[in-house]
Backbone as JSON Lines, residues from 0, in Angstrom:
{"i":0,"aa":"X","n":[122.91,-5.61,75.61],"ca":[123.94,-4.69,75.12],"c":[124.25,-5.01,73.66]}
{"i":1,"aa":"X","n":[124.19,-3.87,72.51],"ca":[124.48,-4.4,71.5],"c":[125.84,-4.61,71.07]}
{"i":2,"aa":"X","n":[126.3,-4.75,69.92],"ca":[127.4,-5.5,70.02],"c":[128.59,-4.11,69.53]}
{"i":3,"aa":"X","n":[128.28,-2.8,69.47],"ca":[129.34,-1.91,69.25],"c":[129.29,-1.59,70.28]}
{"i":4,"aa":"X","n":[128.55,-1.62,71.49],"ca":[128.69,-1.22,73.17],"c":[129.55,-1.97,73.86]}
{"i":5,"aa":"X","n":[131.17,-1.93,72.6],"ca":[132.1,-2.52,73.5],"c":[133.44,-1.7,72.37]}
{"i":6,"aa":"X","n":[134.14,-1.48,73.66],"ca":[135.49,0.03,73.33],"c":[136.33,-1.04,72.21]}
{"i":7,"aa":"X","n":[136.09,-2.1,72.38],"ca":[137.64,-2.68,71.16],"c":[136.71,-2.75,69.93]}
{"i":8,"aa":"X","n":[135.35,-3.37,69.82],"ca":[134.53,-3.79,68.44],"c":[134.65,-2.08,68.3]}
{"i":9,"aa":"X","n":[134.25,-1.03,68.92],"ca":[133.92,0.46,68.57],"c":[134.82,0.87,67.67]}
{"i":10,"aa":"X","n":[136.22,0.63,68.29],"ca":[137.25,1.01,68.17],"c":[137.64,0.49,66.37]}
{"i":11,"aa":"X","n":[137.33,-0.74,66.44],"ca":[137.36,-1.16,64.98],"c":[136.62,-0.55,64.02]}
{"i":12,"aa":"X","n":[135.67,-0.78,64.29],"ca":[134.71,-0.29,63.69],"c":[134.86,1.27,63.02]}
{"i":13,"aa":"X","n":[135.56,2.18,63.63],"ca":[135.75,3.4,63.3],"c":[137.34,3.39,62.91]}
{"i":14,"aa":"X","n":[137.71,2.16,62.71],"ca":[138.8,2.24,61.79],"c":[138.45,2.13,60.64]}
{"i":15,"aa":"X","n":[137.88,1.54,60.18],"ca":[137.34,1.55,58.43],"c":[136.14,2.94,58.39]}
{"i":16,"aa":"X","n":[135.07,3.45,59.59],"ca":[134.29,3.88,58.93],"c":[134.84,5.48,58.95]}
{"i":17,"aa":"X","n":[136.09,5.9,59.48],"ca":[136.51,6.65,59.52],"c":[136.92,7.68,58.02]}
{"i":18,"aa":"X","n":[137.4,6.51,57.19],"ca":[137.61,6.5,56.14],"c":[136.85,7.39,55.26]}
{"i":19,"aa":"X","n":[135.51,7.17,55.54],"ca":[134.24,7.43,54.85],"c":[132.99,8.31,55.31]}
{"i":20,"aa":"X","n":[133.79,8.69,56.77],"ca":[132.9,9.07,57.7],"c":[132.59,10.86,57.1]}
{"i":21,"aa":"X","n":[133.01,11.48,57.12],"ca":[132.51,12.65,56.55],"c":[131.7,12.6,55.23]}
{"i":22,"aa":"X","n":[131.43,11.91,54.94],"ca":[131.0,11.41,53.37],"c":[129.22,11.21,54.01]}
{"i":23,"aa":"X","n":[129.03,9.32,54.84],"ca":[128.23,9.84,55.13],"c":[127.91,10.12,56.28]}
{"i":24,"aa":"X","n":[128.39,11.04,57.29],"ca":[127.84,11.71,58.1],"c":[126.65,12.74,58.03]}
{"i":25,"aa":"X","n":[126.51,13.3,56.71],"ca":[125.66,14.37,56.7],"c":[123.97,13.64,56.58]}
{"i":26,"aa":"X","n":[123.92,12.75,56.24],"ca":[122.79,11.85,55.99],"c":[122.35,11.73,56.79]}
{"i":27,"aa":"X","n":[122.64,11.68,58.23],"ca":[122.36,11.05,59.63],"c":[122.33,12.85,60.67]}
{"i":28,"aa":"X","n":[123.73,13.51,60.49],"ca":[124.22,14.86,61.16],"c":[124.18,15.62,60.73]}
{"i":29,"aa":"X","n":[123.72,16.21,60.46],"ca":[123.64,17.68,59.24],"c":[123.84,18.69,60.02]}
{"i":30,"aa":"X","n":[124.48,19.6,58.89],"ca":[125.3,20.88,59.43],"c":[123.6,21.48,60.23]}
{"i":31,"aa":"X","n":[122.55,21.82,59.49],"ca":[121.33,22.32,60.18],"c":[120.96,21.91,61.92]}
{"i":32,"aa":"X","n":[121.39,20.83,61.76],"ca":[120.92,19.58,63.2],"c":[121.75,20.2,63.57]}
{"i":33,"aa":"X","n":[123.0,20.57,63.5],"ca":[124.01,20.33,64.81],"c":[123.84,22.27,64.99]}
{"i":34,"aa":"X","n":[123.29,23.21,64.07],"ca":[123.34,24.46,64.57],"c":[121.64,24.82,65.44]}
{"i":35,"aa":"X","n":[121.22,23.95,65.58],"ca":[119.51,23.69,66.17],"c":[120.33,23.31,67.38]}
{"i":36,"aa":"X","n":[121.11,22.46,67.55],"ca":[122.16,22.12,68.86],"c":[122.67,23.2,69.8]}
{"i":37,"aa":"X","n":[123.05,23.65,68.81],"ca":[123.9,24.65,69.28],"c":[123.54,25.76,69.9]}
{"i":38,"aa":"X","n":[122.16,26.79,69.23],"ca":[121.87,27.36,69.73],"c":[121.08,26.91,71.61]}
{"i":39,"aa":"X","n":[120.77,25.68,71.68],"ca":[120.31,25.45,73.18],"c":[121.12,25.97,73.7]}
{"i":40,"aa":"X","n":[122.76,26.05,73.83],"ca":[123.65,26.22,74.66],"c":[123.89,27.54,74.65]}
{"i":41,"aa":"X","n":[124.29,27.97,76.23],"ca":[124.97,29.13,76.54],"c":[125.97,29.85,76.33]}
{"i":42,"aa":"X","n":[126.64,29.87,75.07],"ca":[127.98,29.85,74.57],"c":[128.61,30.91,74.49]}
{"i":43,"aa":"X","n":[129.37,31.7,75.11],"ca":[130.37,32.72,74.62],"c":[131.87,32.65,74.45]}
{"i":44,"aa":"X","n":[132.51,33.64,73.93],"ca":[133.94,33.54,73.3],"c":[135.01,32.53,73.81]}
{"i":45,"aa":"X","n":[134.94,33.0,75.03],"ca":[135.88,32.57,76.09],"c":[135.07,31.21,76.91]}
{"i":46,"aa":"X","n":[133.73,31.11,76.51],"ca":[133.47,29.51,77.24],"c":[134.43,28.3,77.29]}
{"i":47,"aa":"X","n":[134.93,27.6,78.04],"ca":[135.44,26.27,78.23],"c":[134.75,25.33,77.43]}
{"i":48,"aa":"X","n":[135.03,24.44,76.72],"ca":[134.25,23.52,76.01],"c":[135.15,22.28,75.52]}
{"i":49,"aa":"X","n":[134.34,21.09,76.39],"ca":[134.65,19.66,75.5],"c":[133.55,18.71,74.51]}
{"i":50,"aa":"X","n":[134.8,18.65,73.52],"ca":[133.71,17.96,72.48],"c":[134.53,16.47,73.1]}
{"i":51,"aa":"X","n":[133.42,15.79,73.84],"ca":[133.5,14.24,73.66],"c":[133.3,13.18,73.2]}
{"i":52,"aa":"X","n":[133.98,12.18,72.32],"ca":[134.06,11.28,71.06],"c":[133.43,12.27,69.66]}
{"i":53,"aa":"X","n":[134.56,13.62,69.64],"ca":[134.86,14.5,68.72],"c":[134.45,13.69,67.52]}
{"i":54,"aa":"X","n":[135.11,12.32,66.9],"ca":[135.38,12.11,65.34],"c":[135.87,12.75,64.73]}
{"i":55,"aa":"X","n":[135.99,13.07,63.58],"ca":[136.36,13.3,63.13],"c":[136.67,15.33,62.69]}
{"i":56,"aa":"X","n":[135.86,15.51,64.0],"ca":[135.6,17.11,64.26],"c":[134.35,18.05,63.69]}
{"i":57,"aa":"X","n":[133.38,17.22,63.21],"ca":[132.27,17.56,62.42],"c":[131.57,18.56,63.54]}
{"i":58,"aa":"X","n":[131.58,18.31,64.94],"ca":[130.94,19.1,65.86],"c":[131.87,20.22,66.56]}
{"i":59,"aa":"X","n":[133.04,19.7,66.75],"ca":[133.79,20.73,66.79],"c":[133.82,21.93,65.79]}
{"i":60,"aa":"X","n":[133.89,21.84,64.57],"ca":[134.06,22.9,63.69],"c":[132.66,23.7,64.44]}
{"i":61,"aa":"X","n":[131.42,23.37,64.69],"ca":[130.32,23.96,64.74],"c":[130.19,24.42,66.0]}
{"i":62,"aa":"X","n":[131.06,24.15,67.1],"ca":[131.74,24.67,68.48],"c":[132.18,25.71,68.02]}
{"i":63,"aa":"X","n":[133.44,25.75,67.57],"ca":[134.43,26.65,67.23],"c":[133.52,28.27,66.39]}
{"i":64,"aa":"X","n":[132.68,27.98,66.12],"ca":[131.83,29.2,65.46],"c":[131.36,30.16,66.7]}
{"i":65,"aa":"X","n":[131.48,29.85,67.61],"ca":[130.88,30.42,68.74],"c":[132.24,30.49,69.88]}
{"i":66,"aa":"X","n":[132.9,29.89,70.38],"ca":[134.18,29.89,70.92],"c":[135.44,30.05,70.25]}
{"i":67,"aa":"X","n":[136.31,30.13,71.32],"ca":[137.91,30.24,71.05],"c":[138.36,29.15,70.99]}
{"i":68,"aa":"X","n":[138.0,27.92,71.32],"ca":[138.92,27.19,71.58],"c":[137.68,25.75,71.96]}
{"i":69,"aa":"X","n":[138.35,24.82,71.73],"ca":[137.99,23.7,72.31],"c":[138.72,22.1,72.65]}
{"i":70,"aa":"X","n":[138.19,21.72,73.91],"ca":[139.24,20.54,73.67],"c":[138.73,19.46,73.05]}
{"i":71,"aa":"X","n":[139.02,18.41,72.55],"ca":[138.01,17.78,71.66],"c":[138.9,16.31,72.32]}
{"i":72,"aa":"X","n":[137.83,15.21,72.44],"ca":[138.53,13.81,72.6],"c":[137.94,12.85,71.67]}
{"i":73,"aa":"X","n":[138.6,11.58,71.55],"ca":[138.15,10.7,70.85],"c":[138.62,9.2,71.06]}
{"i":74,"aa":"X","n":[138.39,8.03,71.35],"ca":[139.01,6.8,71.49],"c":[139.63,6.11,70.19]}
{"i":75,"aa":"X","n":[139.18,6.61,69.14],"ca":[139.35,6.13,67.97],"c":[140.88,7.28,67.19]}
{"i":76,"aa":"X","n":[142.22,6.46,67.06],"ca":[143.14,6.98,66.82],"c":[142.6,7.63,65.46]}
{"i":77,"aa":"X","n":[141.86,6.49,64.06],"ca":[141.71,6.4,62.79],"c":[140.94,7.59,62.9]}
{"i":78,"aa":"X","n":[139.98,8.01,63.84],"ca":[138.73,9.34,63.66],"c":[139.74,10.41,63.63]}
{"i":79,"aa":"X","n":[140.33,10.66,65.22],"ca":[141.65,11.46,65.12],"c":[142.44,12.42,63.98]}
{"i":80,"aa":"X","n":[142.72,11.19,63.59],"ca":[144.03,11.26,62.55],"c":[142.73,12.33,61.57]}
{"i":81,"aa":"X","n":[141.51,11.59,60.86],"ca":[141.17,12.55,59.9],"c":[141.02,14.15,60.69]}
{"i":82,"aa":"X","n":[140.89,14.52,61.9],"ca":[140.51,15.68,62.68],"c":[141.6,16.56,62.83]}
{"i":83,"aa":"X","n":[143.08,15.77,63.21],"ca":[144.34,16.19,63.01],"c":[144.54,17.29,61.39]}
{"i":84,"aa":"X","n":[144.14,16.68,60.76],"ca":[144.04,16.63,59.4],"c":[143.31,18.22,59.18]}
{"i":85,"aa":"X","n":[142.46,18.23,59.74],"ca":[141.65,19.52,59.47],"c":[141.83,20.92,60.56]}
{"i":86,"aa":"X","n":[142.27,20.32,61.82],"ca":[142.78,21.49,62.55],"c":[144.02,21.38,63.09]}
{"i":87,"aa":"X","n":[144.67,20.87,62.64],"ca":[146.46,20.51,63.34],"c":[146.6,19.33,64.47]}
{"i":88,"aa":"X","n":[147.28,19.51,64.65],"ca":[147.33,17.92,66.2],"c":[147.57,19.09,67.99]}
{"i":89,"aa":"X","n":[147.98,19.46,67.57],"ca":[148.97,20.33,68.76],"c":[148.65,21.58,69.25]}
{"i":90,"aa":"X","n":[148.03,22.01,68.23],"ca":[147.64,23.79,68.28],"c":[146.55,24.05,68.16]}
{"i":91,"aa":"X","n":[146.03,25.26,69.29],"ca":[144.8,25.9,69.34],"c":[144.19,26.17,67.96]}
{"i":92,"aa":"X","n":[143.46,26.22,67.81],"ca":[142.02,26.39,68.36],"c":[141.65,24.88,68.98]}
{"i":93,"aa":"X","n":[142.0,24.13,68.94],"ca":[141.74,22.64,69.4],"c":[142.54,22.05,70.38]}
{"i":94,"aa":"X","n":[142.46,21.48,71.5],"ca":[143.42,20.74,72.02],"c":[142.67,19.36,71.76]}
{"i":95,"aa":"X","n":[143.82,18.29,70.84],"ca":[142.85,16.85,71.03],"c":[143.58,16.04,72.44]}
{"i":96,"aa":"X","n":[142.46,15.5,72.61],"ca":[143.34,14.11,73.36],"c":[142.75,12.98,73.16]}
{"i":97,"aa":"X","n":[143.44,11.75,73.14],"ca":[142.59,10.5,72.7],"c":[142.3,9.88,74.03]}
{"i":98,"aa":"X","n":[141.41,9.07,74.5],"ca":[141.26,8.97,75.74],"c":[139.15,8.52,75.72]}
{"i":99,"aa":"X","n":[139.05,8.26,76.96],"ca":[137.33,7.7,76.91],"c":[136.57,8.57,78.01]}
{"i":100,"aa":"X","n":[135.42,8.39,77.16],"ca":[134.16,9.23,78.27],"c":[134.1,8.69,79.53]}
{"i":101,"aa":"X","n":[134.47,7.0,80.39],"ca":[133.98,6.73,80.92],"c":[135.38,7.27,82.38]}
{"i":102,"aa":"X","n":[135.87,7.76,81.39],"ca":[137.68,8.47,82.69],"c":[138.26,9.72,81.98]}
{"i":103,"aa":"X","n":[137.65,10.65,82.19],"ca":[137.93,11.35,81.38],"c":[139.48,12.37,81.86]}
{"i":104,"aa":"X","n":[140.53,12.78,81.01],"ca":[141.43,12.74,81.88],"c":[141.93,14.36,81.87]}
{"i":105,"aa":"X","n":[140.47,15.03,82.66],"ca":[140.86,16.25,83.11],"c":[140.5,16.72,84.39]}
{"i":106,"aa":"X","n":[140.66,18.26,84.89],"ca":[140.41,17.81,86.64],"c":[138.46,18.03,87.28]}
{"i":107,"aa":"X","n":[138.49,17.76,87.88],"ca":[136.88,18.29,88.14],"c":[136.83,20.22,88.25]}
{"i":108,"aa":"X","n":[135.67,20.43,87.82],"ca":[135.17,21.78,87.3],"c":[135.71,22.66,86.61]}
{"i":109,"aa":"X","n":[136.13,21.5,85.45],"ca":[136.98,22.81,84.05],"c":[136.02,23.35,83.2]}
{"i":110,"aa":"X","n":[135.09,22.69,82.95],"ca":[134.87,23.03,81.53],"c":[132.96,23.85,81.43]}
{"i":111,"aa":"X","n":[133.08,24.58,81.09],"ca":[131.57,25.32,80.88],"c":[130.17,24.71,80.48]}
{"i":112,"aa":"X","n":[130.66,23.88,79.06],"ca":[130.4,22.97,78.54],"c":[130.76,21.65,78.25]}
{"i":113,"aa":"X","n":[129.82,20.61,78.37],"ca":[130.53,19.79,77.79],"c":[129.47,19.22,76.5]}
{"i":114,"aa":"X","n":[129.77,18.82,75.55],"ca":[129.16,18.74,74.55],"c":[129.67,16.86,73.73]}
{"i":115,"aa":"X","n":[128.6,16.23,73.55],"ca":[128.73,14.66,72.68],"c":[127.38,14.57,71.91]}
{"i":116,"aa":"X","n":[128.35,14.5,70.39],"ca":[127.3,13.4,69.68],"c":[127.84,12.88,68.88]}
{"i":117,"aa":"X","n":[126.78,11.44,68.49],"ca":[126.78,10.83,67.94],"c":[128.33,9.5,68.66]}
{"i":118,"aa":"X","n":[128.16,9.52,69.6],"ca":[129.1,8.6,70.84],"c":[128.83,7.75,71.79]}
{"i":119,"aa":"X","n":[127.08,8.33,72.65],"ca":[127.11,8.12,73.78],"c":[126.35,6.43,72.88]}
{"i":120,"aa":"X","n":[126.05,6.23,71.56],"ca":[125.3,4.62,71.59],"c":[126.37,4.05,71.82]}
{"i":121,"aa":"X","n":[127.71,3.99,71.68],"ca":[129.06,3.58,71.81],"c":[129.42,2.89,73.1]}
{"i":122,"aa":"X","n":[128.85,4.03,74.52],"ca":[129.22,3.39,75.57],"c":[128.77,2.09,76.43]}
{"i":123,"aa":"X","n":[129.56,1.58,76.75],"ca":[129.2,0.54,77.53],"c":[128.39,0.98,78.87]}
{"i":124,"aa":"X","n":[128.6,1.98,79.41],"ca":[127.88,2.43,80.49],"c":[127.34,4.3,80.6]}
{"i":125,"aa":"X","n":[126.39,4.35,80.02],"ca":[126.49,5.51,79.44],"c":[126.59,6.82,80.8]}
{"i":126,"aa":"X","n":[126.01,6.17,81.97],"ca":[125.75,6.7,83.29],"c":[127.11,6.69,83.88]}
{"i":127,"aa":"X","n":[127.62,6.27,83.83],"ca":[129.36,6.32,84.34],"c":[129.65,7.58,83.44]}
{"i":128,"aa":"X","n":[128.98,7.34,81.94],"ca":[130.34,8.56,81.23],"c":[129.4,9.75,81.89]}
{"i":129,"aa":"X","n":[128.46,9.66,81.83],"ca":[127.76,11.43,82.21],"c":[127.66,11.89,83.51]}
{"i":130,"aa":"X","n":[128.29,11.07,84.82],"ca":[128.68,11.01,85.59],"c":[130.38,12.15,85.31]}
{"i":131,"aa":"X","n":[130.6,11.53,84.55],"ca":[132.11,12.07,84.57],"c":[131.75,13.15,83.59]}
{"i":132,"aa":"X","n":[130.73,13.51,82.66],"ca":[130.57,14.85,82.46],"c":[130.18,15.85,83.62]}
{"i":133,"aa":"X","n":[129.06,15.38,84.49],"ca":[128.87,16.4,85.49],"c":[130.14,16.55,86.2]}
{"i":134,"aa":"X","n":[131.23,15.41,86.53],"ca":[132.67,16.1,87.08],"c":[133.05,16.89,86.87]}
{"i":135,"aa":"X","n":[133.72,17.3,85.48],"ca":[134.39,17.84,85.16],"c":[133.55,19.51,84.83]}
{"i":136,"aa":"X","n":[132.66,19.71,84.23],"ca":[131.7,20.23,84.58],"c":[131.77,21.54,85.57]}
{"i":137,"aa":"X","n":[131.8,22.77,85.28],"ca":[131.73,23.95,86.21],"c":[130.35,23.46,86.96]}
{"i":138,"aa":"X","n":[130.14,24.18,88.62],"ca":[128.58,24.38,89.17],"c":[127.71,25.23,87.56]}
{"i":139,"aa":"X","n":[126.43,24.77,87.85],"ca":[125.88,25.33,86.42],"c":[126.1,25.19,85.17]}
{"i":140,"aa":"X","n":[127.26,24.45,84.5],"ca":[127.41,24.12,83.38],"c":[126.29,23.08,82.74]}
{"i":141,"aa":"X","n":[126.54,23.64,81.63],"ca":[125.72,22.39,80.46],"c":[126.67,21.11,80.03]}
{"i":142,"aa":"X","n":[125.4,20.26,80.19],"ca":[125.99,19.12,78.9],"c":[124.77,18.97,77.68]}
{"i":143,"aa":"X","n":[125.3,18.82,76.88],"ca":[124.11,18.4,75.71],"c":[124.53,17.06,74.83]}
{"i":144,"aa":"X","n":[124.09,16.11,74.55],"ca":[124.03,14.95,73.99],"c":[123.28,14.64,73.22]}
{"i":145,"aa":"X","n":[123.51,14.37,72.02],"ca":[123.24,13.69,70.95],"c":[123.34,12.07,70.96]}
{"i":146,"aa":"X","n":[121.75,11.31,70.92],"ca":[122.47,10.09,70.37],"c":[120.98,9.48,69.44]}
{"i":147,"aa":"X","n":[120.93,8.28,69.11],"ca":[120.25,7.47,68.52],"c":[118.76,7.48,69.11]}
{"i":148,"aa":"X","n":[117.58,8.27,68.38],"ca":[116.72,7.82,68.8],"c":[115.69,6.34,68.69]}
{"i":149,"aa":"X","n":[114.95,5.69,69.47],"ca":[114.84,4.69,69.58],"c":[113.83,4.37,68.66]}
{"i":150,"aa":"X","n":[113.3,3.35,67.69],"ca":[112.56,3.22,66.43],"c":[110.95,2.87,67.34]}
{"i":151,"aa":"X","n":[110.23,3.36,66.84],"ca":[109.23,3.16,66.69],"c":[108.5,1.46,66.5]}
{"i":152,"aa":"X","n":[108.6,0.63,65.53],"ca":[108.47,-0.53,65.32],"c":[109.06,-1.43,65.68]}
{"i":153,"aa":"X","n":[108.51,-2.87,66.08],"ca":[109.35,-3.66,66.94],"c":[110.55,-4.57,66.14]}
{"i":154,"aa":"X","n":[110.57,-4.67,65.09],"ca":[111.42,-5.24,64.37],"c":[112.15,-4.4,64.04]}
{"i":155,"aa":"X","n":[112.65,-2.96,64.36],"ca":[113.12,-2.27,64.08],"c":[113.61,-1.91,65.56]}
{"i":156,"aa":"X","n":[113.25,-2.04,66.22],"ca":[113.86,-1.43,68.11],"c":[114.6,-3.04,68.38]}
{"i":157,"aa":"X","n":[114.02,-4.39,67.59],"ca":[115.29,-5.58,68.21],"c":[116.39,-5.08,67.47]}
{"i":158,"aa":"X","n":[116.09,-4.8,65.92],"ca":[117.54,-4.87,65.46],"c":[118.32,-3.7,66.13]}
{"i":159,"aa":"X","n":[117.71,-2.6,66.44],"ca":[118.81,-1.57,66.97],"c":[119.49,-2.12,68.03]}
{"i":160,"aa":"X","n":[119.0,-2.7,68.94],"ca":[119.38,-3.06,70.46],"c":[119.97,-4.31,70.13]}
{"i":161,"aa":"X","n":[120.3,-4.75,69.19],"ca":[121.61,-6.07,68.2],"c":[122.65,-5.03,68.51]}
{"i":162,"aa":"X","n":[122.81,-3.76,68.11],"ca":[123.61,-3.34,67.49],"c":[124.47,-2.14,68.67]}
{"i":163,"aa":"X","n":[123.59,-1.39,68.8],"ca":[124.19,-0.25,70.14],"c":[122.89,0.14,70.94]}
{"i":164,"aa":"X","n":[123.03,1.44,71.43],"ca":[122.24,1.96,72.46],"c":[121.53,2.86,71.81]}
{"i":165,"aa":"X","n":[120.06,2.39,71.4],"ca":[119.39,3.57,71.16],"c":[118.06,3.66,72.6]}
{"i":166,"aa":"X","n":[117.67,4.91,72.58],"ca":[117.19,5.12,73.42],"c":[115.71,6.2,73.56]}
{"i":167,"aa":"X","n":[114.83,6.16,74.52],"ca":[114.06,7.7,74.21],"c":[114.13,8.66,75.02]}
{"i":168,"aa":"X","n":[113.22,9.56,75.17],"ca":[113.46,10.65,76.11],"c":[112.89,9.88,77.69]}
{"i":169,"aa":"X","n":[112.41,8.82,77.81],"ca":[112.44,8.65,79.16],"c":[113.57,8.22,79.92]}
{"i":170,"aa":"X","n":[113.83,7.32,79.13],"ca":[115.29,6.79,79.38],"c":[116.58,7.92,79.36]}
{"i":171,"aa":"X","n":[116.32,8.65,78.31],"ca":[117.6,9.57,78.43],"c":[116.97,10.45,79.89]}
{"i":172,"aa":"X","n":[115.75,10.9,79.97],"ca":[115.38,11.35,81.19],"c":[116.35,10.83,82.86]}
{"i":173,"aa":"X","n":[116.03,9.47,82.95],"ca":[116.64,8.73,83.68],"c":[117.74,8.45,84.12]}
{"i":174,"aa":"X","n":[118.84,8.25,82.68],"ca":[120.44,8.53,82.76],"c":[120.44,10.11,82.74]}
{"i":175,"aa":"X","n":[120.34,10.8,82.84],"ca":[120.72,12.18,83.4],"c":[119.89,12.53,84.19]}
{"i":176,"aa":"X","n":[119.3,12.22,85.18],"ca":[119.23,12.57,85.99],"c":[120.02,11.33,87.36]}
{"i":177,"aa":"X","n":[120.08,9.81,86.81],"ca":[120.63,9.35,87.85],"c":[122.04,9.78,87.99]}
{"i":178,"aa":"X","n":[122.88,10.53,86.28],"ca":[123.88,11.18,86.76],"c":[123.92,12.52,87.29]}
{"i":179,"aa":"X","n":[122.67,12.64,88.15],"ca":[123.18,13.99,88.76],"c":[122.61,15.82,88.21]}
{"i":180,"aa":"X","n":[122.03,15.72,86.74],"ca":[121.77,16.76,86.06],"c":[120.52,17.04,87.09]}
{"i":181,"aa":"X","n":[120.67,18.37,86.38],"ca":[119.3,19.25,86.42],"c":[118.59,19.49,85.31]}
{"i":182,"aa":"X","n":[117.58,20.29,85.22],"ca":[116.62,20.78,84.56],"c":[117.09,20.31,82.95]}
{"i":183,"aa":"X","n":[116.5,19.13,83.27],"ca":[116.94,18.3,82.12],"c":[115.96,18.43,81.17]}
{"i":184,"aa":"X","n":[115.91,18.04,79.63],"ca":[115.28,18.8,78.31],"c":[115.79,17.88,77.37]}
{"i":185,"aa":"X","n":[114.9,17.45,76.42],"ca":[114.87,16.91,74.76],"c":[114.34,17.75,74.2]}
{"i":186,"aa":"X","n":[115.24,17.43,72.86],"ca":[114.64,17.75,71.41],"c":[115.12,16.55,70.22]}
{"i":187,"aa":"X","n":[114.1,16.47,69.76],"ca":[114.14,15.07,67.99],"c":[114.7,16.05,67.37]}
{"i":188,"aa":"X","n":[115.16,15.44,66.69],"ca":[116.45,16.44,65.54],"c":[116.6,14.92,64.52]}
{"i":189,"aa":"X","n":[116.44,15.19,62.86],"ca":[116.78,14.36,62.22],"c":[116.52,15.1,60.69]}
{"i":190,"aa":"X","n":[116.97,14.64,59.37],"ca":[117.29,15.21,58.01],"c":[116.06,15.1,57.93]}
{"i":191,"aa":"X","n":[115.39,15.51,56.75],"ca":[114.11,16.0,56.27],"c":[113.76,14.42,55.93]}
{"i":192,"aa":"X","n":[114.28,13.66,55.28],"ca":[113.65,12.31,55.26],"c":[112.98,11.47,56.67]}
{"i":193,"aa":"X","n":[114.09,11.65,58.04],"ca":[113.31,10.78,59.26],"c":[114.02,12.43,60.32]}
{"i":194,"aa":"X","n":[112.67,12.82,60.39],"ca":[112.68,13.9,61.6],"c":[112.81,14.01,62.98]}
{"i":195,"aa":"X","n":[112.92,12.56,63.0],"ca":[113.15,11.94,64.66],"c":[114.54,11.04,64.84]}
{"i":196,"aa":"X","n":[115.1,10.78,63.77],"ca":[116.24,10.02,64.1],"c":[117.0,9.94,65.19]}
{"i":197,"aa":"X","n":[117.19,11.39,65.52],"ca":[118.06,11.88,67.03],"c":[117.41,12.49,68.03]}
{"i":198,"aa":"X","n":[118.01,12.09,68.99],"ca":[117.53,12.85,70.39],"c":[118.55,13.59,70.98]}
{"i":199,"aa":"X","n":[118.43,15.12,71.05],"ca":[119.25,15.98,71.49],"c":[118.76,15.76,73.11]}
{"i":200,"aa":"X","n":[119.6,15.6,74.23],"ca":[119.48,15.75,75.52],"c":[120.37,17.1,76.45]}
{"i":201,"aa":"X","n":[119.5,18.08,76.94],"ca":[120.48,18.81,77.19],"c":[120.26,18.86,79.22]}
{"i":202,"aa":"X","n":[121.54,19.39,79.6],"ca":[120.83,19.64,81.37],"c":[122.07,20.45,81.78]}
{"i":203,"aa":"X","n":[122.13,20.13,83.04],"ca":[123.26,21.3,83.87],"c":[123.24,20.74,84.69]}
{"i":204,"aa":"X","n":[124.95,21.24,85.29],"ca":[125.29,20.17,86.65],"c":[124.94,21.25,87.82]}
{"i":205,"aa":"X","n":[124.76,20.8,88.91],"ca":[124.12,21.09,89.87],"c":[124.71,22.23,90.92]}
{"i":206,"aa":"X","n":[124.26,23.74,90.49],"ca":[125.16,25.0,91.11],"c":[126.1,24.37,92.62]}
């Protein structure tokens, strides 16, 4: 387990990088990547949708282009606060709540979608949290996930696995399906410099 695959180091950690985080986020997330995302999903006006470990709302805004509304969460108060900042604290179009993937604190079969990136290297148990995505989760809903794809070279796959959870499509294969998905699907998504950086994972919980 690397060493941000724990909620208090995470938690720190996105107190300072919060700061800076829209700055460089685009280096890694780009507005292009996350609308290649987007279109996988089934999205209309009135869809239900959670953005889980939101940040600073970089994916939300790109939700919100396609929906009414979204609820967005985050464990990190410091990410929050900049997200507050850009769509209010309290009022629609957003409901935030701060709170974790691995308990998520809404009821089973709300949401149409559920949507994470750039979070799930974060978790300590990533199969518990997508577990609790298929909960909450309508019959037939999507989840799609974004996280760290796994490096190629071996001095480059120890240091990642120092650090958090990167992973590939077999493995992401594996955690979604031992949580339960269906007709589960990748796509590499990364900036024109490394074209593989990310692994988009998408599936559906089980009619």
């Amino acid at each position: 387990m690397g060493v941000l695959e724990n909620k208090a180091r995470a938690r720190l950690f996105y107190k300072y990088l919060s700061k800076v985080y829209d700055q460089v986020n685009p280096f890694i997330w780009n507005e292009e990547m996350r609308s290649d995302a987007l279109e996988l999903l089934d999205l209309e006006d009135d869809s239900t949708v959670l953005d889980v470990g939101c940040g600073t709302g970089f994916a939300t805004a790109g939700l919100l282009e396609h929906v009414d509304e979204v609820y967005a969460l985050d464990q990190s108060e410091h990410q929050l606060e900049q997200a507050y900042a850009k769509f209010g604290k309290r009022a629609p179009p957003v409901q935030f709540h701060r709170g974790d993937a691995e308990r998520l604190p809404f009821a089973t079969d709300t949401f149409d979608v559920v949507w994470s990136s750039g979070s799930i290297e974060y978790w300590p148990n990533p199969i518990l949290a997508l577990r609790e995505f298929r909960r909450v989760l309508k019959p037939g809903g999507q989840v799609l996930v974004v996280g760290p794809n796994y490096p190629d070279t071996f001095l480059a796959q120890k240091l990642a696995d120092s650090i958090m959870l990167f992973y590939d499509e077999y493995e992401a294969d594996r955690m979604f399906k031992r949580a339960g998905f269906e007709d589960v699907k990748h796509m590499f998504q990364g900036p024109s410099y490394d074209p593989y950086v990310a692994i988009t994972t998408i599936g559906r919980a089980p009619e």
